[in-house]
N, C-alpha and C positions, 0 to 999 in steps of 0.2 A: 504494500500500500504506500500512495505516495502522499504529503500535505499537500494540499492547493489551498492557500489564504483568498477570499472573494473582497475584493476593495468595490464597493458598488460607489454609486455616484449620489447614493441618498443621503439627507442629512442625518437620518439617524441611524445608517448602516452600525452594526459591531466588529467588520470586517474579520467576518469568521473563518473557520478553518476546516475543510474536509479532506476524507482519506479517499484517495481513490484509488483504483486500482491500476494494474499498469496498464491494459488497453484505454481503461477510460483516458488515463493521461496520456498515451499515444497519440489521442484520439485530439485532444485538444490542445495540446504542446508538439505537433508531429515533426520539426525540426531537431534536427542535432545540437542540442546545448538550450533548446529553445525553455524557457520558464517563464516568460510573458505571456499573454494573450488577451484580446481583448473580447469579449464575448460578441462584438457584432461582425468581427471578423472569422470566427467558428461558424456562426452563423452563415456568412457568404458561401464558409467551405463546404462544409457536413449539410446543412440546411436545417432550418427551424424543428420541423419535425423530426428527424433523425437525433440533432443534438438534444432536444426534447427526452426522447426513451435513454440516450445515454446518463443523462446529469438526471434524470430521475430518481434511480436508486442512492446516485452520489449525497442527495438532499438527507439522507436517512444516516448518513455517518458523520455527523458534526462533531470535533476532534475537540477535546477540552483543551484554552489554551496553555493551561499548566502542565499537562501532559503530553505536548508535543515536541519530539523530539526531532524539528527541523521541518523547514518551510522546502518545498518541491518545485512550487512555481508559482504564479500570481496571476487571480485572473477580473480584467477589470470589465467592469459593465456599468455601460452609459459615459464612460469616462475617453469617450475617443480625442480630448484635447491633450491627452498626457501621451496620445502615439508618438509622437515627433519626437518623447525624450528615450523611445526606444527602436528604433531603425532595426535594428539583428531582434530585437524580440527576447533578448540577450540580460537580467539585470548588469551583468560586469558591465556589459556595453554601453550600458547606459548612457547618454548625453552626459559629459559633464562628469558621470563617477568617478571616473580614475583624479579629475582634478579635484572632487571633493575627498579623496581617501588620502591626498600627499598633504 
């Protein structure tokens, strides 16, 4: 099982945490290294419906955040103005990271 943290774009989001399994995560991270994603871009790929039956059962494993040990990837929804600070899809690659970690 992998963590996926969900950043939604609401204001009273919890930005919680679920376990998926490894095709779910294939499924919506399907790049090599890839740990972003935006959910309207899953959308374009898999389609609504599809990615519907997938994240269905994922809804049913919500990962306490004290007991997770380690984030897998991050997936945002409604938030397609933060794309631009992720080009590779990549968090290391982020815009900007490397100069915020020196």
């Amino acid at each position: 099982m992998k963590n996926v943290q969900i950043i939604d774009g609401a204001e009273n989001c919890t930005y919680s945490i679920y376990a998926f399994t490894d095709d779910e995560f294939s499924v919506l991270f399907p790049e090599p290294g890839q740990d972003v994603e935006f959910i309207e871009d899953a959308i374009a790929r898999v389609g609504n419906d599809q990615l519907g039956k997938i994240l269905r059962p994922v809804w049913t494993r919500e990962v306490a955040k004290a007991g997770v040990a380690g984030i897998h990837g991050t997936l945002y929804y409604e938030l397609l103005n933060k794309k631009r600070f992720f080009p590779t899809k990549k968090e290391r690659e982020m815009t900007g990271y490397l100069e915020k970690k020196r």
